[in-house]
C-alpha positions in Angstrom: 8.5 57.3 37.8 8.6 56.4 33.9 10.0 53.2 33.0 12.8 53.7 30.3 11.9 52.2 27.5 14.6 50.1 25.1 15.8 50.9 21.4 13.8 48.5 20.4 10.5 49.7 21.9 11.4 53.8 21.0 12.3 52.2 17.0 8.8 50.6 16.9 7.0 53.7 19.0 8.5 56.1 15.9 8.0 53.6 13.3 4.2 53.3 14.3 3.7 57.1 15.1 5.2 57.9 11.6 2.3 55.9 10.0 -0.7 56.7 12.4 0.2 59.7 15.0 -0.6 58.5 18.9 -1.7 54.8 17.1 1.5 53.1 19.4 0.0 54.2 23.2 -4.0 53.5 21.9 -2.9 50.7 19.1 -6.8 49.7 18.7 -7.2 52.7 16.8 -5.7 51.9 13.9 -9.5 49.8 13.5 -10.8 53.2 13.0 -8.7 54.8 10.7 -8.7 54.4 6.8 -8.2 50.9 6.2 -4.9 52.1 4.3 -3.1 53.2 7.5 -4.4 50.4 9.5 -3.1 48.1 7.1 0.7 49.6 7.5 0.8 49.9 11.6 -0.5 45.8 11.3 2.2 45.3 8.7 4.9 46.8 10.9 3.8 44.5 13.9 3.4 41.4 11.7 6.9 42.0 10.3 8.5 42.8 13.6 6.6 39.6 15.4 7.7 37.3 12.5 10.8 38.4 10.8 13.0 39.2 14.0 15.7 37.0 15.4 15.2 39.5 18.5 13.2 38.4 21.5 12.4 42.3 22.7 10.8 43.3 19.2 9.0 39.9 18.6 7.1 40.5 22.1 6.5 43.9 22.2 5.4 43.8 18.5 3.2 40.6 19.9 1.7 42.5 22.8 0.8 45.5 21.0 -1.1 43.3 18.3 -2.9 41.4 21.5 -4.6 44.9 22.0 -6.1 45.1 18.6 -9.7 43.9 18.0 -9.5 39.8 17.3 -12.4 40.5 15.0 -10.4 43.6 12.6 -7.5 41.6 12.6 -9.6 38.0 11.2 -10.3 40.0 8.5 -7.2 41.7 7.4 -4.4 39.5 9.1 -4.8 37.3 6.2 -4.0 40.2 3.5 -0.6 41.1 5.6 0.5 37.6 5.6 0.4 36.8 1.9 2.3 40.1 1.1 4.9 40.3 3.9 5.5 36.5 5.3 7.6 33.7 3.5 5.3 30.8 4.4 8.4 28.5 2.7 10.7 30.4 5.6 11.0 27.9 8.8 11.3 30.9 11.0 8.6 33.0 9.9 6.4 30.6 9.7 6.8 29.3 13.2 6.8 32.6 14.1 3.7 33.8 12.4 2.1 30.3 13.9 2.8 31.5 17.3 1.2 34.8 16.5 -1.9 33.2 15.4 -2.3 30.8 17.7 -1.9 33.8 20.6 -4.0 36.3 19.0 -6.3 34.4 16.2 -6.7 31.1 16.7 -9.3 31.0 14.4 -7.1 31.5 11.7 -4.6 28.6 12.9 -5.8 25.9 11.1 -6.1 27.7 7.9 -2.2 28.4 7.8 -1.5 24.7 9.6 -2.8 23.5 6.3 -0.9 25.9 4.6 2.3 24.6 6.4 1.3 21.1 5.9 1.2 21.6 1.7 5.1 23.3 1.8 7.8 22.1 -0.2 10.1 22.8 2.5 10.7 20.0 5.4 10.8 21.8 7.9 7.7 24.1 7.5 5.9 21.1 7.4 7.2 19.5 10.4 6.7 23.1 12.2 2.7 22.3 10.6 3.2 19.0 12.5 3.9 20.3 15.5 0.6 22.3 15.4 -1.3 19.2 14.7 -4.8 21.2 14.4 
């Protein structure tokens, strides 16, 4: 029997398949495809793992990037972030923290001392909390 699967998971399904046809059920292809289209599916899981004030669209966007190749996203994760995070936005930045430190850990201290450098109080004290 098929699990039904919510309006938040059928949005991001379309939303992906719109981009890269098939890329939601085998996500780790989008490290095969031109770099373009790649680029897009990761900016539609960055944005729906940071921007959300939903629990169901942060973790499914969260799980779907934990089946992407650690190595593909070291190298491009960095590009997404400066063009579709607000690292001066409490939330996102926690949330895009939490991402890191899940699924590229290497790239947590690097936006710790980012955080640490805001102008806004309580980025830095989310940087705090990270204490790398």
């Amino acid at each position: 029997m098929r699990r039904k699967q919510s309006p938040y998971e059928l949005r991001m399904r379309a939303d992906i398949n719109q981009i890269y046809a098939g890329a939601y059920d085998d996500i780790n292809t989008i490290t095969t495809v031109p770099l373009e289209t790649g680029v897009k599916v990761l900016t539609v899981l960055l944005e729906s793992a940071c921007h959300g004030q939903n629990i169901g669209p942060i973790v499914l966007a969260r799980g779907l990037l934990k089946n992407i190749s650690s190595e593909w996203l070291y190298q491009h994760l960095p590009v997404i972030v400066r063009e579709c995070i607000d690292l001066d936005d409490e939330w996102e930045y926690r949330r895009l923290l939490e991402v890191v430190q899940e699924i590229v850990p290497l790239l947590l201290k690097e936006y710790v001392l980012l955080g640490l450098h805001s102008k806004n109080e309580e980025v830095r004290e989310a940087a705090e909390d990270y204490g790398v």
